[in-house]
C-alpha positions as CSV (number, residue, x, y, z in Angstrom):
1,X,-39.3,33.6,73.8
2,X,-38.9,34.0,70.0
3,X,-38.7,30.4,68.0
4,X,-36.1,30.5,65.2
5,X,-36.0,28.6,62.4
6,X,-32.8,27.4,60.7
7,X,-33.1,27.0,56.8
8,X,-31.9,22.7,57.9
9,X,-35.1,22.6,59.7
10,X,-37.4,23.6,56.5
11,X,-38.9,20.6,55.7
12,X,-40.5,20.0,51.8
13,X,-43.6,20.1,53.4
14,X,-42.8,23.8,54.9
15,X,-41.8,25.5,51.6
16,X,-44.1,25.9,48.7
17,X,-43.0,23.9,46.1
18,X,-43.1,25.5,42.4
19,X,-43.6,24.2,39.5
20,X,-41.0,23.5,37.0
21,X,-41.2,25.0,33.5
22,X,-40.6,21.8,31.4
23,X,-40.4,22.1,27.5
24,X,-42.4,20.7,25.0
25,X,-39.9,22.0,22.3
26,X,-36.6,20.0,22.2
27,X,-33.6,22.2,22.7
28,X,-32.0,22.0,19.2
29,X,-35.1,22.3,17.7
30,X,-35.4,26.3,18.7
31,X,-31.5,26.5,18.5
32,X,-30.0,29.1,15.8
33,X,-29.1,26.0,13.5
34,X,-32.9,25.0,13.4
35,X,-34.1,28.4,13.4
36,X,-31.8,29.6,10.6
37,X,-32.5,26.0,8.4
38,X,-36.1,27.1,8.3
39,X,-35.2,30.5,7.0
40,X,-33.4,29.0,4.4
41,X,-35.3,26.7,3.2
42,X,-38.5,28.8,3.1
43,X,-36.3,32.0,1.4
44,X,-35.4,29.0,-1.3
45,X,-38.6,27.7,-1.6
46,X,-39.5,31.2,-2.5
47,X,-37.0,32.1,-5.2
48,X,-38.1,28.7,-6.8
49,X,-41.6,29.7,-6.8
50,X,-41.0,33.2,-8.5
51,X,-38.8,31.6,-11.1
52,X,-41.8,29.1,-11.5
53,X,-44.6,31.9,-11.8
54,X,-42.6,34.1,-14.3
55,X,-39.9,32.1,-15.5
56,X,-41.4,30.3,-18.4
57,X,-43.1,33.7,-19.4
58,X,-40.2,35.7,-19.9
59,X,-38.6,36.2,-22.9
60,X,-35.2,34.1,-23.1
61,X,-31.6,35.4,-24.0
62,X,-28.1,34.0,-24.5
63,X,-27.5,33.0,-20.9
64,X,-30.0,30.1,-21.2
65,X,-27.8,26.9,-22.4
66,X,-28.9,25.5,-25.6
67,X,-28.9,22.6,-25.4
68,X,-27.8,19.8,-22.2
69,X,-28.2,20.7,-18.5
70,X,-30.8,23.8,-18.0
71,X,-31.8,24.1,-20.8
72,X,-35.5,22.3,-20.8
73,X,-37.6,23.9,-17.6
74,X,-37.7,22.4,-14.5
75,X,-38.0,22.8,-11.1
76,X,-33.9,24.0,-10.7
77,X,-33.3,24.8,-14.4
78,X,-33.4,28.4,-13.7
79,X,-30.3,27.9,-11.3
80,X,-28.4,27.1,-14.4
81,X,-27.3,30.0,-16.1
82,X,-24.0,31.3,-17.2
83,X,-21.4,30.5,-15.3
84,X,-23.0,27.2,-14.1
85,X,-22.3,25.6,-17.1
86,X,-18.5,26.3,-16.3
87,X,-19.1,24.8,-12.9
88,X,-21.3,21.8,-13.9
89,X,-18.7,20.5,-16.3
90,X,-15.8,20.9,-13.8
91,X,-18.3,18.8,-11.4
92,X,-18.4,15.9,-14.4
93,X,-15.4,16.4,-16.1
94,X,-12.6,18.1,-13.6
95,X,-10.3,20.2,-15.7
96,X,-10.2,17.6,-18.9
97,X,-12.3,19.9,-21.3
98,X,-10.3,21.6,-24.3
99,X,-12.3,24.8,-23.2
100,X,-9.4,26.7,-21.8
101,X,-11.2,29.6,-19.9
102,X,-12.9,26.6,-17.3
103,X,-9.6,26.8,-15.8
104,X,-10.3,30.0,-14.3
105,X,-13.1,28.6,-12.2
106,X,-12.1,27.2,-8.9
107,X,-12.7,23.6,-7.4
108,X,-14.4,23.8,-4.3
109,X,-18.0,24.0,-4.8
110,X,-17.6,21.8,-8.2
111,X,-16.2,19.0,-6.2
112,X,-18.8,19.0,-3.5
113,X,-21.3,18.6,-6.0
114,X,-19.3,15.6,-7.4
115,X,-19.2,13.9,-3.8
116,X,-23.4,14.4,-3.4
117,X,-23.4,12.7,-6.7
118,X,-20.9,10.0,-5.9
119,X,-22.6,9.3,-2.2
120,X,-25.6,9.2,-4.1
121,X,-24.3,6.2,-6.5
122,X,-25.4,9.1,-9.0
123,X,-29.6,8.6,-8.3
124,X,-29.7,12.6,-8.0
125,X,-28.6,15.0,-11.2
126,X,-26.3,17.7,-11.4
127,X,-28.7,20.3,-10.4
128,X,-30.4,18.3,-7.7
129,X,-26.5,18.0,-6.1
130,X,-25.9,21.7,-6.7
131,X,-28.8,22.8,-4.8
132,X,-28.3,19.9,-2.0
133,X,-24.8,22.3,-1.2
134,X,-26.2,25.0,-1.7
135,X,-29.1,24.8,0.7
136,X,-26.6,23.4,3.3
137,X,-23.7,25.8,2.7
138,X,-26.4,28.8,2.8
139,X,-27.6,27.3,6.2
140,X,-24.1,27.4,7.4
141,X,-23.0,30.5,6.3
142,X,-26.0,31.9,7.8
143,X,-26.0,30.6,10.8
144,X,-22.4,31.6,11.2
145,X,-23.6,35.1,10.4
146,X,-26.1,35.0,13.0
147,X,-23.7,34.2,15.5
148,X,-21.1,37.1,14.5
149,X,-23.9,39.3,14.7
150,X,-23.7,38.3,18.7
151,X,-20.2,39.9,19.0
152,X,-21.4,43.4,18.1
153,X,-25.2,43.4,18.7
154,X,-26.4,42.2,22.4
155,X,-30.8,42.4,21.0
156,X,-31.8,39.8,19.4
157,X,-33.4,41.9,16.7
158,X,-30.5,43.6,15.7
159,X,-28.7,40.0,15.1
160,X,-31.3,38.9,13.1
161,X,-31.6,42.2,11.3
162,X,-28.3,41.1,10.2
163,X,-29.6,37.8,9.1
164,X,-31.8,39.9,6.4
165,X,-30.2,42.3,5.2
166,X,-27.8,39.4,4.0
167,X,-30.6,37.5,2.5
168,X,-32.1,40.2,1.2
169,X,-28.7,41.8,-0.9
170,X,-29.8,42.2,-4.6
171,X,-27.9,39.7,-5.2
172,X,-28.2,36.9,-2.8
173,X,-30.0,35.1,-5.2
174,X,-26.6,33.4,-6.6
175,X,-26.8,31.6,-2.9
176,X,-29.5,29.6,-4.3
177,X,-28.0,29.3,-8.0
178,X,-25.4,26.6,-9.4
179,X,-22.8,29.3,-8.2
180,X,-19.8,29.4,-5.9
181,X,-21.1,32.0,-3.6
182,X,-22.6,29.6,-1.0
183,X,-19.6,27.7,-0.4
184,X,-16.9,30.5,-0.1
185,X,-19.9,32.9,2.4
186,X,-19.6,29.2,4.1
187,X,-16.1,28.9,4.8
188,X,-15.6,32.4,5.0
189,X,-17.9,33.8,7.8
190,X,-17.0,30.3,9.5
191,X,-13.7,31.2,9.8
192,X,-13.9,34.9,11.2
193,X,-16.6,33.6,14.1
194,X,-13.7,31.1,15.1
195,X,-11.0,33.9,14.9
196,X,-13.4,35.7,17.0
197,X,-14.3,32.9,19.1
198,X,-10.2,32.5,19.5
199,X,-10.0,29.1,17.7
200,X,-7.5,29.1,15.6
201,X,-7.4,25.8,14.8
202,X,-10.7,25.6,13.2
203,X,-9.9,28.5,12.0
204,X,-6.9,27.6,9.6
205,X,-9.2,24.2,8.6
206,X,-11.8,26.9,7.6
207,X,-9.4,28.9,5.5
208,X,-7.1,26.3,3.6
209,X,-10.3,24.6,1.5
210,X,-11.4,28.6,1.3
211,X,-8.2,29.7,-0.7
212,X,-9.2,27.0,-3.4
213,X,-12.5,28.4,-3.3
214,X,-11.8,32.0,-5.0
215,X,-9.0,33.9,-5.0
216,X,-10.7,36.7,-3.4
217,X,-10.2,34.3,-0.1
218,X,-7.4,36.4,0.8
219,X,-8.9,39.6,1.9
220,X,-10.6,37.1,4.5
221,X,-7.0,35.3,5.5
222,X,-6.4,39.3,5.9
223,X,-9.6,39.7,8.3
224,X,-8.3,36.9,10.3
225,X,-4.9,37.6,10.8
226,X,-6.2,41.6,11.9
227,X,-8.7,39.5,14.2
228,X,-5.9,37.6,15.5
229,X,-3.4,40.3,15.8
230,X,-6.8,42.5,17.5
231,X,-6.6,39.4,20.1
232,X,-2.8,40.9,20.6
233,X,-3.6,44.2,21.4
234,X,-2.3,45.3,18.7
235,X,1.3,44.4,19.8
236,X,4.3,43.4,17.9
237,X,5.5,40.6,20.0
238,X,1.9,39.2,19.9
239,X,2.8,38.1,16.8
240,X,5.5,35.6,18.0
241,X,2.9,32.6,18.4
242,X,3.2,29.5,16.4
243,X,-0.6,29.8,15.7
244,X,0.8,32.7,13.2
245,X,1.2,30.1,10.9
246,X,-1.9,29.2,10.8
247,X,-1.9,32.1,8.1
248,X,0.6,30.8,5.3
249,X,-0.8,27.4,6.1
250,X,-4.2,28.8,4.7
251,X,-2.5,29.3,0.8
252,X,-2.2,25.3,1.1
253,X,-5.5,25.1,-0.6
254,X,-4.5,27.3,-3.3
255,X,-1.2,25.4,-3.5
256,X,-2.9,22.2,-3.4
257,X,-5.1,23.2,-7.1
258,X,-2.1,24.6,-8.8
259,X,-0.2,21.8,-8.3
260,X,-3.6,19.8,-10.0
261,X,-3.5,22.3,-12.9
262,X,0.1,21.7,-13.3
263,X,-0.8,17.7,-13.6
264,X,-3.7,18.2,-15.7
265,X,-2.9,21.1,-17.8
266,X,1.2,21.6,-17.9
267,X,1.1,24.9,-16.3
268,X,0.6,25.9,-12.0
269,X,-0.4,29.0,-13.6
270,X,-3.5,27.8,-15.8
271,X,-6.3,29.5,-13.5
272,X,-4.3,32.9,-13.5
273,X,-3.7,32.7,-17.5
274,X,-7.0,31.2,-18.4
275,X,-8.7,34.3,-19.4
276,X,-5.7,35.6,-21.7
277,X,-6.3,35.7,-25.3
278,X,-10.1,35.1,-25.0
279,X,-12.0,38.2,-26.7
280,X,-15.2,38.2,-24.5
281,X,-13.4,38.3,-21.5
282,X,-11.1,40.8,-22.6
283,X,-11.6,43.4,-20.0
284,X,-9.9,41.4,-17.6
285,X,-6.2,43.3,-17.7
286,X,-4.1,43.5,-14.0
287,X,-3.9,47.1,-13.5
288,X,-3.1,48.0,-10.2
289,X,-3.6,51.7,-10.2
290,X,-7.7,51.3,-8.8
291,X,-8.3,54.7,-8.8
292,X,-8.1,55.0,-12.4
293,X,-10.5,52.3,-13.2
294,X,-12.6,53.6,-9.7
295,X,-12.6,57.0,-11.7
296,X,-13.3,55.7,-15.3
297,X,-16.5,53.7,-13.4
298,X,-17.4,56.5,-11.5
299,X,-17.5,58.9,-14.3
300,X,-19.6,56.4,-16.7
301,X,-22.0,55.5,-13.7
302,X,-22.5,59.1,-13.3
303,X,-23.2,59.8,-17.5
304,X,-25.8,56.8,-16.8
305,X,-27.5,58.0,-14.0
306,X,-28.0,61.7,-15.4
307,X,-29.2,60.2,-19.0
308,X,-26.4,61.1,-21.0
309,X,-25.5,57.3,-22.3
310,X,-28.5,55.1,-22.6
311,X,-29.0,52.9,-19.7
312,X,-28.7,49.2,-21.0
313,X,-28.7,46.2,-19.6
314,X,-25.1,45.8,-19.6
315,X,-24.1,49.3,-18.4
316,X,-26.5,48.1,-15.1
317,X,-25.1,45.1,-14.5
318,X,-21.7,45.6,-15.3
319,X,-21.2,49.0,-14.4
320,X,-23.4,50.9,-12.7
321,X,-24.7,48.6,-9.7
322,X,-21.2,47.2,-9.4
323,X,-19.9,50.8,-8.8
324,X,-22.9,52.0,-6.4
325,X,-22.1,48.5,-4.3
326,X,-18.3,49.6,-4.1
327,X,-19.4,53.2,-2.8
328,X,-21.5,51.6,-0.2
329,X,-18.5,48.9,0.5
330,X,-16.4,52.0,1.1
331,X,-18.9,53.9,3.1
332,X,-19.2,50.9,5.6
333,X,-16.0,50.5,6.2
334,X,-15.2,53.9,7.3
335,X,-18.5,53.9,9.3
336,X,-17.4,50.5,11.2
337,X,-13.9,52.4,12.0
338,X,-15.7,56.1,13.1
339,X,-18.1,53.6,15.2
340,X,-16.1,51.0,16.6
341,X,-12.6,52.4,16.8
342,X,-10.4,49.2,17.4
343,X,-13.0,46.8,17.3
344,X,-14.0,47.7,14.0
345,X,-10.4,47.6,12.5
346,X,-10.1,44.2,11.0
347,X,-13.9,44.5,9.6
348,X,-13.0,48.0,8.2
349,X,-9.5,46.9,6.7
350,X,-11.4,43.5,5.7
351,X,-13.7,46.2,3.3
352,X,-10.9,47.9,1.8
353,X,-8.7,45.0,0.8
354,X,-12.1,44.0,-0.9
355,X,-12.5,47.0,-3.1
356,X,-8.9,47.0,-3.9
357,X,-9.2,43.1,-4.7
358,X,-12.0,43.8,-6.6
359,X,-11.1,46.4,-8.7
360,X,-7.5,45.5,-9.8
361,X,-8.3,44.0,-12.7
362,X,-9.3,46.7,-14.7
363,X,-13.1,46.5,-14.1
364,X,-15.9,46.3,-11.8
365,X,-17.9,43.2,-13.9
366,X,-19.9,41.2,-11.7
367,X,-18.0,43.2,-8.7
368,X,-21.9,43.5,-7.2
369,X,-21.5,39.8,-6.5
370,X,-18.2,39.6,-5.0
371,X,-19.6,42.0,-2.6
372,X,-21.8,39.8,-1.5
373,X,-20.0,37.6,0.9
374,X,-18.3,41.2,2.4
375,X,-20.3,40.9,5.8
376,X,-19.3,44.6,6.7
377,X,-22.0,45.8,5.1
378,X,-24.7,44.3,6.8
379,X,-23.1,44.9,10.6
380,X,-22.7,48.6,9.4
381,X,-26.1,48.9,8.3
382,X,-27.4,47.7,11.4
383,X,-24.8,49.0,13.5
384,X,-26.6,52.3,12.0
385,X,-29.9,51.7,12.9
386,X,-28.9,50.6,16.5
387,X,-27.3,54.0,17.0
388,X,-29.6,56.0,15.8
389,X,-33.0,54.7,16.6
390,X,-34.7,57.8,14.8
391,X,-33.8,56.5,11.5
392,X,-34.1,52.7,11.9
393,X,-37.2,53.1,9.4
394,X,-34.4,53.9,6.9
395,X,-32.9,50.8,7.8
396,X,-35.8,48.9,6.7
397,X,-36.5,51.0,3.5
398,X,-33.4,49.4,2.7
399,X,-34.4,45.9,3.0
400,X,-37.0,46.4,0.9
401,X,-35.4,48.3,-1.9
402,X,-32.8,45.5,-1.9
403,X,-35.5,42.7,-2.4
404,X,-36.7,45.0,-5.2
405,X,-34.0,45.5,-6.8
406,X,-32.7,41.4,-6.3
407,X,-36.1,40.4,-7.7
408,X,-35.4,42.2,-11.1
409,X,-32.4,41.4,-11.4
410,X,-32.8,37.2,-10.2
411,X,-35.9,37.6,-13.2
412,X,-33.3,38.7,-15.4
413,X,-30.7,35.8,-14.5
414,X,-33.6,33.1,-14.8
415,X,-34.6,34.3,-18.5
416,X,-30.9,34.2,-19.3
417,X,-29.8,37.8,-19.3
418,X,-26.9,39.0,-18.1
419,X,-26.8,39.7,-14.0
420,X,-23.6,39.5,-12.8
């Protein structure tokens, strides 16, 4: 007779115990927050060291301030050049200066450096503060890249692919710089993972400080709403849900500065006027027929390329890479649409709106930094290596032409000539 053995009857002493695997790591310290923050703060430490090797070498130009913040070297002097002067005075002064074109510079970043300084009873500088939000608002919008990455990439080393081809974009240094780009990338890419994730609230919270960020928020309001129409199925009745106000509801921030310029200046209108009637910034004109000015960009990028204008500084930066980054904009889009069919509709429609946003008024200056926070182009590039495994080596050719190319021109922004 055959003995059986219920699994009650197993005693601790019958069954092997094994071991349990027990960390030595806390959980949050290999989490994507910590993971990214070192990143970060490593890719920083190395843009300040190359502006500290050849920075004080290089020949200076105009873009070096004169006098005041920035202009004696130090350890984050090089962050302050150009347009930083515009945001470090809004950050001390709000909108009070008689210098009407400041007006055309929007609030966001300017007042979170002016609440590190106030929290800080004003024991850090200016540039200290600046690159305090920076650093935290790179980490963020990182991270939050890192985590889109999981909704169209299931390997590991395709999300973090992701990760670098973002950190590596020519011009990813203006992350690091007394710029705007790290707080709008912030909001942004925070609010399409929650319209991904379905969370609309924190969603809307994410795109109302956004619209008085840069008025190229919208094309991102526009991602959202596809993302949230996507969640839909596409449908028409979808559409009657009171979260759909979540999308007007986003123009409060907007609203919420115009109503400010209207106090401080007399006129709601003063960011959108600011640039009227000042000769250097003269090429700014509303003309909404793009393809014209796509044409007129394409045909002097080509004349540049062949040799048949001499290749200057300012023909680069303002014209040529500008024009080569909208091409590539354009090329992602449609390859996130071929590749992803419905999926890819809000990112592909999200890269359109950009180009058009971008180009309607009149020019493509400094368009090769707008394009930095349009996220399509990194999921398409690696979107294309992870379908065709063949050619991921072109993938990483790319990566390093970028750094290349953002080296140059970040040299070129620290000695004060014109980047973007």
């Amino acid at each position: 007779m055959t003995a059986t053995v219920t699994a009650e009857e197993l005693t601790s002493e019958d069954e092997p115990q094994q071991p349990v695997a027990v960390s030595r790591v806390p959980r949050w310290l290999t989490g994507d927050f910590a993971r990214v923050l070192a990143v970060v703060l490593a890719w920083n430490v190395v843009l300040i060291a190359v502006a500290w090797l050849f920075g004080p070498s290089s020949p200076v130009s105009e873009g070096v301030p004169k006098t005041g913040i920035g202009s004696t070297w130090s350890l984050l002097s090089h962050t302050y050049r150009w347009d930083a002067g515009n945001y470090g005075d809004i950050a001390q002064h709000a909108y009070t200066s008689s210098y009407v074109p400041l007006r055309a510079f929007y609030p966001v970043f300017p007042i979170c450096v002016w609440l590190v300084q106030t929290i800080s009873f004003h024991l850090i500088g200016i540039l200290v503060a600046g690159f305090l939000v920076n650093v935290v608002a790179t980490w963020l919008a990182t991270t939050a890249l890192l985590k889109i990455a999981r909704f169209y990439f299931t390997g590991a080393r395709a999300q973090w692919l992701v990760v670098a081809a973002f950190l590596t974009a020519p011009t990813a240094f203006f992350l690091h710089s007394f710029y705007s780009e790290a707080v709008f990338c912030a909001l942004g890419f925070w609010a399409y993972l929650f319209a991904l994730r379905r969370q609309w609230l924190w969603m809307g919270l994410c795109l109302i400080p956004l619209t008085a960020a840069r008025i190229t928020a919208a094309v991102f309001v526009g991602l959202c709403f596809l993302e949230f129409w996507r969640s839909k199925d596409w449908k028409v009745r979808g559409l009657l849900n009171w979260r759909l106000l979540w999308f007007p509801a986003a123009f409060l921030g907007l609203g919420a500065h115009m109503v400010y310029m209207k106090i401080q200046t007399g006129s709601a209108m003063a960011s959108f006027n600011a640039l009227k009637g000042v000769a250097t910034w003269s090429y700014h004109k509303f003309n909404p027929n793009i393809f014209a000015t796509g044409w007129t960009e394409a045909k002097l990028t080509a004349h540049a390329l062949l040799g048949d204008i001499p290749m200057d500084g300012w023909t680069l930066m303002s014209h040529v890479l500008p024009t080569l980054g909208l091409v590539l904009l354009l090329v992602s889009s449609v390859y996130i649409f071929v590749a992803l069919r419905a999926k890819g509709i809000p990112l592909a429609l999200f890269g359109i709106a950009s180009i058009v946003m971008l180009t309607i008024n009149n020019n493509v200056v400094s368009v090769h930094r707008y394009l930095l926070p349009c996220l399509v182009m990194y999921i398409a590039l690696v979107l294309f290596a992870e379908r065709r495994p063949k050619l991921r080596g072109v993938v990483y050719g790319v990566l390093y032409a970028n750094t290349t190319i953002g080296a140059l021109i970040f040299l070129r922004f620290v000695s004060g000539y014109w980047a973007g």
